[in-house]
C-alpha positions as CSV (number, residue, x, y, z in Angstrom):
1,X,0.0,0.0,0.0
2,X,0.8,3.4,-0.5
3,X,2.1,5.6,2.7
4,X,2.8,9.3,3.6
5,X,6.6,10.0,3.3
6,X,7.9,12.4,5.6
7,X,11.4,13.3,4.9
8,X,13.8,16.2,6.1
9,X,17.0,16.1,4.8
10,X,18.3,19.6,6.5
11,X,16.8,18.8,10.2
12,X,16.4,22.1,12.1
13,X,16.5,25.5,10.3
14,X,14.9,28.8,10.4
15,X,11.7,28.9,9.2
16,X,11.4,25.4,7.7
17,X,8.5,23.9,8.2
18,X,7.0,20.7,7.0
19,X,3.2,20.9,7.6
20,X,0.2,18.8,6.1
21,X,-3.0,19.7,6.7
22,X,-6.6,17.9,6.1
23,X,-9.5,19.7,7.6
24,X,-11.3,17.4,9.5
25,X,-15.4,17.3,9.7
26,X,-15.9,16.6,13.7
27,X,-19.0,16.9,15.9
28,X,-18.5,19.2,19.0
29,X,-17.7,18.1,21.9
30,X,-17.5,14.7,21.0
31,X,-14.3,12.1,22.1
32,X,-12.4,10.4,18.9
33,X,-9.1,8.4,17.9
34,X,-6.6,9.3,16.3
35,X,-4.3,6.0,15.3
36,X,-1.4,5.3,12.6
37,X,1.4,3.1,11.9
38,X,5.1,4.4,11.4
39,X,8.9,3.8,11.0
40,X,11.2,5.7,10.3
41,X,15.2,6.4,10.4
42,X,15.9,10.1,12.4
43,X,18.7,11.2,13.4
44,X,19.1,11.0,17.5
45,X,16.0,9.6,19.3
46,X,13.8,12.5,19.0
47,X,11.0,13.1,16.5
48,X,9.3,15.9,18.2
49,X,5.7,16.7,17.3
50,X,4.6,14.9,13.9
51,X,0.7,14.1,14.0
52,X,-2.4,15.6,16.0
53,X,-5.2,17.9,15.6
54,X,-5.7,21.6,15.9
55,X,-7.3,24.9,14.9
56,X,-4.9,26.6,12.7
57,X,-3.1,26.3,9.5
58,X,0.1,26.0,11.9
59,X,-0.4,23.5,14.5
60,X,-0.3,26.4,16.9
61,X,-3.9,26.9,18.0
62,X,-5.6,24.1,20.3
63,X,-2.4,22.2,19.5
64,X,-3.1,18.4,20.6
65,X,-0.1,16.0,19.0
66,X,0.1,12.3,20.3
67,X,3.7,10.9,21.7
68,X,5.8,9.5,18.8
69,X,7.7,6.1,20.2
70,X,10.9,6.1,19.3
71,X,11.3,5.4,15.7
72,X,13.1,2.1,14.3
73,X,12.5,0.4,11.0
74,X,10.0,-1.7,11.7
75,X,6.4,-0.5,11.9
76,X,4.5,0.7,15.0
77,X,1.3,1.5,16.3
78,X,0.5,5.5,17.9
79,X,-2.5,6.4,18.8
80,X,-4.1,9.2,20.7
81,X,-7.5,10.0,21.9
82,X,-9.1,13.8,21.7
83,X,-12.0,15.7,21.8
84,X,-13.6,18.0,19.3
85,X,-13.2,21.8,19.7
86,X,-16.8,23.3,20.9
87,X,-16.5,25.4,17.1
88,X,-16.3,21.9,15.3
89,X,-12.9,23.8,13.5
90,X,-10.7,20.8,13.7
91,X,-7.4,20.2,11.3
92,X,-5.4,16.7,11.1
93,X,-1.6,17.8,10.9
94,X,1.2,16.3,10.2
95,X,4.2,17.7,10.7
96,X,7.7,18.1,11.0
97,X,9.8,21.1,12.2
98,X,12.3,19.4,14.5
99,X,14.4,16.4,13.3
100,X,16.4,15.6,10.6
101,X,15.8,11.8,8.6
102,X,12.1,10.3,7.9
103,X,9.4,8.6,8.7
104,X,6.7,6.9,6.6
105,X,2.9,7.3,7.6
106,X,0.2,4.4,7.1
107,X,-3.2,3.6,7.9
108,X,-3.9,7.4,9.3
109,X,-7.4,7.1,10.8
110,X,-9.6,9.3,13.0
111,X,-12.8,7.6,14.2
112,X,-15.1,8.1,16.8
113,X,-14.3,6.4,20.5
């Protein structure tokens, strides 16, 4: 199957920013789940914020990103539970402003708990 490649060959600079956004179509107030499989190669053992939910076109506003496991080769499961903003104004992100290698996203799901 086909995955979402996220790659950063430069790792931390000014004002580089890898951000994918999908506006998501929530009911208020309501409690869903966010769940994914990944691997990867980074360099060091941190990948820093790469998928959750928020508000903006940044990932700045009512920011919610789940804890990454330490990324190896082989695949993993993340997942990470959240409720709807009151406004229903809800954005998937993924992202990637803070480590250098990549990491391949599959079976990206949000459902309802």
């Amino acid at each position: 199957s086909a995955c979402l490649r996220l790659r950063n060959p430069v790792g931390v600079q000014p004002h580089q920013f890898a951000i994918l956004l999908a506006p998501l179509e929530l009911e208020p107030g309501k409690t869903y789940v966010l769940t994914a499989q990944v691997k990867g190669k980074v360099d060091g053992d941190k990948t820093g914020a790469v998928l959750g939910v928020c508000s903006d076109r940044y990932g700045n506003q009512n920011q919610r990103y789940l804890t990454m496991p330490q990324v190896s080769e082989r695949w993993q499961g993340v997942r990470m539970e959240f409720v709807a903003p009151t406004n229903g104004v809800c954005n998937l992100i993924v992202k990637n402003s803070s480590f250098k290698g990549e990491i391949l996203i599959d079976d990206l799901k949000v459902q309802t708990k």
